[in-house]
C-alpha positions in Angstrom: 3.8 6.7 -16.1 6.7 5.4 -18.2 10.4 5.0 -16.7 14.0 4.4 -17.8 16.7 3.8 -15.8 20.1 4.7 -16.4 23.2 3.4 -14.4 23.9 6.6 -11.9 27.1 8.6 -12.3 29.0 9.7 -9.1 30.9 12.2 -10.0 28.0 13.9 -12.9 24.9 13.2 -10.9 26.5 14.1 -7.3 24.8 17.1 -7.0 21.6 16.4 -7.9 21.8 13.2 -5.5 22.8 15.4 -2.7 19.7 17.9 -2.9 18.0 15.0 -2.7 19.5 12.7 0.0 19.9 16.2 2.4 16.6 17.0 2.1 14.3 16.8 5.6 11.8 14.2 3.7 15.1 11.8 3.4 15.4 11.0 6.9 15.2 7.3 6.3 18.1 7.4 3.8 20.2 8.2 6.4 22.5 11.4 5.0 21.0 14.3 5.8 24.9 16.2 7.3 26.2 14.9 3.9 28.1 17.2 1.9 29.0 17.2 -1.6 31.8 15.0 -0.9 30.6 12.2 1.0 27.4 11.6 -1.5 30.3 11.3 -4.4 32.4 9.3 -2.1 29.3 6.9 -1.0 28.1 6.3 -4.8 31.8 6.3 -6.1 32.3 3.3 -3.6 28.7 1.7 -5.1 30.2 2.1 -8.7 33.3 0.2 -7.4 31.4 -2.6 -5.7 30.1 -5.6 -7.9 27.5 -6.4 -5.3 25.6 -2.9 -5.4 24.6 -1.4 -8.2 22.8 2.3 -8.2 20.7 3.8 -11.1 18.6 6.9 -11.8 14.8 6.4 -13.1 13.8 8.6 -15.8 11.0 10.4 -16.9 11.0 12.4 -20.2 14.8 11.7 -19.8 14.9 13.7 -16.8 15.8 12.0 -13.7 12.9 11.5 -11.3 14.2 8.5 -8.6 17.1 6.9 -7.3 17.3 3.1 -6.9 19.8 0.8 -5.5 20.2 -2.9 -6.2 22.3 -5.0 -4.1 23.5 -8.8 -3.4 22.1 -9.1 0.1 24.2 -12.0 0.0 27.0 -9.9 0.1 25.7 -6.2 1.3 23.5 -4.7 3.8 21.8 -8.3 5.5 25.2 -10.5 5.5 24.5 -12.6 8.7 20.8 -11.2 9.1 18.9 -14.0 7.1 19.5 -16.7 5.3 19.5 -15.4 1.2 18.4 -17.7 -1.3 19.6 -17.6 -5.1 18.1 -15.4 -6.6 17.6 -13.0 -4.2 18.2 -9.2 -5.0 18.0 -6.6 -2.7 16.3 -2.6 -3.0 16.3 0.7 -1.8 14.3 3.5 -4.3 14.4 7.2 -3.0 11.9 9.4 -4.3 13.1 13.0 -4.1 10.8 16.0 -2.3 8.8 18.0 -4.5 6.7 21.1 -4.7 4.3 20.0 -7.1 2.7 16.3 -5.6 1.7 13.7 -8.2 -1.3 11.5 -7.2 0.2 7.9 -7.6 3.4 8.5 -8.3 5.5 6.9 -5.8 3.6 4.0 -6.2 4.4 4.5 -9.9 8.0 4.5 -9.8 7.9 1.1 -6.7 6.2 -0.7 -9.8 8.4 0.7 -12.4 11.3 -0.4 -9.5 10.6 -4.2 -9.2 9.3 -4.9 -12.9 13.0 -3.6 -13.9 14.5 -5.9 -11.0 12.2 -8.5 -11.8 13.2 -8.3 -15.9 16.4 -10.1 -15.0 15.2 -13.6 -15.3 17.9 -14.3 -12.4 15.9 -12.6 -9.7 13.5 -14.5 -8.4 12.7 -12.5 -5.3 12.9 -9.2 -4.0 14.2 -8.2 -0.6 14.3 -5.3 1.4 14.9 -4.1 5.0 13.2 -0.7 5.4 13.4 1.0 8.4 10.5 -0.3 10.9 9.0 3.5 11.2 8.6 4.0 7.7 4.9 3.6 7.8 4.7 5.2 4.2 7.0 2.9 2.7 5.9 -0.2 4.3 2.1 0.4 2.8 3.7 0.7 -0.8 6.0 -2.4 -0.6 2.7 -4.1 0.6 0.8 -2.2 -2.6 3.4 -4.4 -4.8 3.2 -7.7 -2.8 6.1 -7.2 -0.2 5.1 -9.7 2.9 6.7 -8.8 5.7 8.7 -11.2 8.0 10.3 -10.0 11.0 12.2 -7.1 12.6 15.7 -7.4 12.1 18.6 -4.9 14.0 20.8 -3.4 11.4 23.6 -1.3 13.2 22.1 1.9 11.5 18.6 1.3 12.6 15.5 -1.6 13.2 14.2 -2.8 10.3 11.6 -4.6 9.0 12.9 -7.4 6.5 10.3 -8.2 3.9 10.3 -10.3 0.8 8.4 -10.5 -2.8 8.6 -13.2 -4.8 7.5 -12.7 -9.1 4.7 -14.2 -8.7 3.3 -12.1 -5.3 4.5 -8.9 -7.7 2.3 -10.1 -10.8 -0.5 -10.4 -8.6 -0.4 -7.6 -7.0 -0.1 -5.4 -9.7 -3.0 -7.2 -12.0 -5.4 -6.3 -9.1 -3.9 -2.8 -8.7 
């Protein structure tokens, strides 16, 4: 599966973003009593910010995942580790569908981090996915997340993992 990613827009892509943030398979994202509103309000302020960046993958030009890059240095994990240069954070949604495509998740986490990891400035990968997300913690580990400790975020427990280039190249040459 081929993806491109285009920088989201708040106030265009709102509604779209809100089906999919709302929806019951979302939980972990945190924003299922959003309305309209505060999904344009949230990714207005991410526009705004220099240290988080959101964009939508494509597929045939249609958008098919949401992904978020962010300075952990700056946002989300200020305080909770020590960040290295270098170091780029992630969150990818993949939106509920009616029709199920063997592999694609795991598609669009590879299509996530070879993006992230085309900036020759990032040399690892870090995210902080909450610690009952069983599902997302088996595809970070698919694409060479290692896992490093629990960490308590005020919105939840987390588990802070981290994937360096080189873990991502060799996990996706034996994939």
């Amino acid at each position: 599966m081929t993806f491109t990613f285009r920088p989201l827009d708040p106030l265009k892509d709102a509604e779209l973003l809100h089906a999919w943030v709302t929806h019951p398979k979302a939980a972990f994202w945190m924003m299922q009593d959003a309305k309209l509103e505060d999904v344009e309000r949230a990714y207005m302020e991410i526009a705004a910010d220099e240290h988080h960046h959101a964009y939508l993958g494509l597929r045939d030009g249609e958008p098919v995942f949401l992904m978020e890059k962010y300075d952990p240095a700056h946002r989300e994990l200020v305080g909770l580790y020590e960040p290295l240069p270098g170091d780029v954070g992630m969150h990818f949604l993949t939106p509920p569908t009616d029709t199920p495509v063997h592999g694609f998740t795991r598609s669009v986490i590879t299509a996530v981090m070879a993006f992230l990891f085309a900036d020759p400035a990032t040399e690892r990968v870090v995210v902080e996915p909450d610690v009952a997300n069983k599902a997302v913690h088996a595809l970070n580990e698919a694409v060479g997340f290692v896992p490093e400790r629990e960490i308590e975020k005020p919105e939840k427990r987390a588990l802070l993992s981290f994937c360096t280039r080189e873990q991502f190249e060799k996990a996706v040459a034996h994939a």
